[in-house]
N, C-alpha and C positions, 0 to 999 in steps of 0.2 A: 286602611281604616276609614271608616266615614259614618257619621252621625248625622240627623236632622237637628235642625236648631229652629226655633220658634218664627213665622212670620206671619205678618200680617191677614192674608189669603190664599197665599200658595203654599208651594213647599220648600224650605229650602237645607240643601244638603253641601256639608263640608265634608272636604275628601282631606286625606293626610297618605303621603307615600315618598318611601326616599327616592321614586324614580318617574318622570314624568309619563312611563308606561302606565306605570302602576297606577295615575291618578286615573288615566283614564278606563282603565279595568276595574277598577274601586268603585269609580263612580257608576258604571254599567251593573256591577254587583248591588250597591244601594240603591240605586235606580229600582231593580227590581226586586229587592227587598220590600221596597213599596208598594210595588203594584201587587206585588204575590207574597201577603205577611202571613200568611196560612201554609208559602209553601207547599209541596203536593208536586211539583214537576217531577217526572218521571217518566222513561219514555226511551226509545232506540233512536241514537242519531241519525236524522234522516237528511241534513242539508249542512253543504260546507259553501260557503259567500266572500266571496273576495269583496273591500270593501277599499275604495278609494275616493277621498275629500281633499277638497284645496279648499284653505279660508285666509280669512285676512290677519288670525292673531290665533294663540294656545287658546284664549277663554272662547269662540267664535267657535274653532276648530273643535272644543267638548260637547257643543251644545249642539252643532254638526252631528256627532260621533252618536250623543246619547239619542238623539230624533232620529238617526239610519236604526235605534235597536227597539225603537217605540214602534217605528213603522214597522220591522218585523214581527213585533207579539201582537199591536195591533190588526193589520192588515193581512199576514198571513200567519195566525195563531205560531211563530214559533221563538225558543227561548235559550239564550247561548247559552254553552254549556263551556265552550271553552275560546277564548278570544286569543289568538297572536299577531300584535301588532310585528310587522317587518321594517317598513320605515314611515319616520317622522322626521317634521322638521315644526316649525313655528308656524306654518304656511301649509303645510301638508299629511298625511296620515294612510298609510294604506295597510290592512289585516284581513287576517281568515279568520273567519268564525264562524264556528260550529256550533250546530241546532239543533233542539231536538223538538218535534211537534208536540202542542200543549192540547192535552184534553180538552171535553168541551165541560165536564164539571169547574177543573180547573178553570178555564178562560172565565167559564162564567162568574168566580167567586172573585177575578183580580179586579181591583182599585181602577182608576182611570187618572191617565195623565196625560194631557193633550201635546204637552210641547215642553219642550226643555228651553227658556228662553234665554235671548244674545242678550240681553239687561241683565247685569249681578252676574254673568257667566265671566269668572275671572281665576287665573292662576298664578300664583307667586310663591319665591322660593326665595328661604333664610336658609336652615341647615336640608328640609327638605322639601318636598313639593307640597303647596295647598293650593284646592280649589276651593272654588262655591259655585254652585248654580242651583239655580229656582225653577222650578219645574210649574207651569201654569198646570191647573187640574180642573 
């Protein structure tokens, strides 16, 4: 689950998930809920991405994860469809995900967000996992 909550100048979005996978697929799902709030992707999968990060912390490590999916919709118009992470640790992250290429109607009607930033990118867990990160736009 994830919501926007109000800031300043950016954007910033809480994740909620009983499993530290799940924050980070949550957040890659709200992530582009933003950028594509018109929705419209549709498309034959055409690319599978092995995807491997080492960082220094979980919240360092999201904000890693989310800018490897910015640089894909931005740089090479395309939009996961389906993400499995394989392993993680606090420090590490490796997954396959799958894409499918974004129209050029679509691309041209999505939002812009330049960088998902390591400030306010944090994760903590009571009964389940919360994040937050602030996406500079």
């Amino acid at each position: 689950m994830y919501k926007f909550l109000d800031h300043t100048s950016d954007i910033l979005m809480e994740v909620k998930s009983e499993t530290i996978e799940g924050i980070f697929r949550e957040a890659v799902k709200g992530m582009f809920s933003y950028l594509l709030p018109n929705g419209g992707v549709s498309g034959k999968i055409s690319v599978r991405k092995n995807i491997k990060l080492k960082s220094v912390s979980f919240g360092t490590l999201l904000a890693d994860f989310l800018n490897e999916f910015i640089y894909y919709f931005f740089a090479k118009r395309l939009f996961p469809v389906k993400i499995e992470i394989t392993q993680m640790s606090e420090f590490f992250l490796e997954c396959s995900a799958v894409f499918c290429r974004v129209g050029k109607r679509v691309f041209g009607n999505a939002l812009e967000i330049k960088s998902a930033a390591y400030h306010g990118a944090e994760i903590s867990k009571n009964k389940n996992f919360k994040a937050r990160v602030i996406f500079d736009v």
